[in-house]
C-alpha positions in Angstrom: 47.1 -22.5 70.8 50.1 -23.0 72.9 51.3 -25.6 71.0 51.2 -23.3 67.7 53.5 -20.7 69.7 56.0 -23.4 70.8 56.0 -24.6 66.8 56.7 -21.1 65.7 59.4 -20.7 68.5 61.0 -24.3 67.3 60.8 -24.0 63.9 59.8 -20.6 62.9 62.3 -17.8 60.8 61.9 -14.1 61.4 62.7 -12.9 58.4 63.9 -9.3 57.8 60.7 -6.8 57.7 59.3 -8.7 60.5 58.1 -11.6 58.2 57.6 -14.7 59.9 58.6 -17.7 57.7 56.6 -20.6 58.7 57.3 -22.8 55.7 58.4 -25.9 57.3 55.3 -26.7 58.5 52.4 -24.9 57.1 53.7 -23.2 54.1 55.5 -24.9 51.6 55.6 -27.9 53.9 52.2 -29.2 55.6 52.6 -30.7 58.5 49.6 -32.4 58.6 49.5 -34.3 62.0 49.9 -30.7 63.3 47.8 -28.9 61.0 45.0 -31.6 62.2 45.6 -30.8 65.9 45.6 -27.2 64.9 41.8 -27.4 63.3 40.5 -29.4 65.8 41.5 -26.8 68.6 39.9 -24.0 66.3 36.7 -26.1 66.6 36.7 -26.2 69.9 37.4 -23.1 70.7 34.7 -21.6 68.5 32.2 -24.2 68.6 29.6 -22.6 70.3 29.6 -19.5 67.6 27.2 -20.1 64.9 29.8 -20.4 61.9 28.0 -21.6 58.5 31.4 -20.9 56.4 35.3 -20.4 56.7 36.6 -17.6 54.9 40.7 -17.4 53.6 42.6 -15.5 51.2 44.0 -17.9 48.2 47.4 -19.0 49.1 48.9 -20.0 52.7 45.8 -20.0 54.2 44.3 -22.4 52.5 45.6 -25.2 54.2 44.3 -24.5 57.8 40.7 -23.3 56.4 40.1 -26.4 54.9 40.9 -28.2 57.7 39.0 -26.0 60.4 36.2 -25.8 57.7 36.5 -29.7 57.9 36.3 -30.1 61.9 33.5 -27.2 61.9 31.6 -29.6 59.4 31.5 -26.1 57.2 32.1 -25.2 53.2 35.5 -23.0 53.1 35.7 -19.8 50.9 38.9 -18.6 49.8 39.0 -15.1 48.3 41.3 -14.7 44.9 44.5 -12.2 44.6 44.1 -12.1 40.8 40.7 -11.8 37.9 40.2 -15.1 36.9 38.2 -16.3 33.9 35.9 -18.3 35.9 34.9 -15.9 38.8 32.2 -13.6 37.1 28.6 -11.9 38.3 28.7 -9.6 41.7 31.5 -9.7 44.1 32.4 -8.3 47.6 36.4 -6.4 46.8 39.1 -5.3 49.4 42.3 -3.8 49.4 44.5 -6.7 51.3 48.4 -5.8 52.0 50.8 -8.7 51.5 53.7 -8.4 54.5 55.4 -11.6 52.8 55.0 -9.9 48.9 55.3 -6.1 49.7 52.3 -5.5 47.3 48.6 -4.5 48.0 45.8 -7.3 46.3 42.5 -6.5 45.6 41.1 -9.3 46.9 37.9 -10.8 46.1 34.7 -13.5 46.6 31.9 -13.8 44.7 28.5 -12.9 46.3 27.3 -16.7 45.0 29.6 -17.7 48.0 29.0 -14.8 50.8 25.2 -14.0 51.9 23.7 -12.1 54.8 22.8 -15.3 56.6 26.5 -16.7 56.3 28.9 -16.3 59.7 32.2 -16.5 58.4 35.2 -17.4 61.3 38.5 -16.5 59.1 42.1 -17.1 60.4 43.1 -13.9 58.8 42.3 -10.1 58.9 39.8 -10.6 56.0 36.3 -10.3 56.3 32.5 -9.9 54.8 32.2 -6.6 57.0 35.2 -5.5 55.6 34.3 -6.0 52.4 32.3 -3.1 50.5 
């Protein structure tokens, strides 16, 4: 992932709080040629792991789940911030805190999309066995 580090060097912002703006290329802006590179990389490096899913929370890291999900040949799950209207039945919950937002989310998946046979990889601190 060195070429992630000399991307974030190049065109990353620290922001104050220690936030790290990335929005020129994965944020706001995708840059997907990168964000391609960036997947395939992922695959590689956990390829031998036996992932059946790739798990995100909704928002910035949806981008680079899809696309590892995509080079893994796996479905991507991406937890919700917020209830929604079509998200009902039995889910896994966790207190998630927001760096960028300054809030705590209760995060959550529905058990429909999170078994005891999945193996989730996830880009972020999120995860079934954190989940109760």
């Amino acid at each position: 992932m060195k070429a992630l580090e000399e991307k974030i060097i190049r065109e990353g912002t620290v922001l104050p709080g220690d936030v790290l703006k990335v929005g020129s290329f994965l944020n706001q802006q995708v840059d997907t040629v990168f964000l391609k590179e960036m997947a395939k990389e992922t695959a590689r490096l956990f390829a031998d792991k036996p992932i059946t899913k790739v798990l995100t929370v909704e928002a910035s890291g949806i981008a680079f789940a899809t696309a590892v999900a995509m080079e893994l040949g796996v479905p991507m799950v991406f937890a919700k911030k917020h209830p929604s209207a079509n998200v009902s039945g039995a889910q896994y919950a966790a207190p998630v805190y927001s760096f960028t937002h300054k809030t705590t989310y209760m995060i959550s998946v529905s058990r429909d999309y999170l078994t005891r046979m999945t193996k989730c990889w996830s880009p972020t601190i999120f995860s079934p066995t954190a989940m109760r």
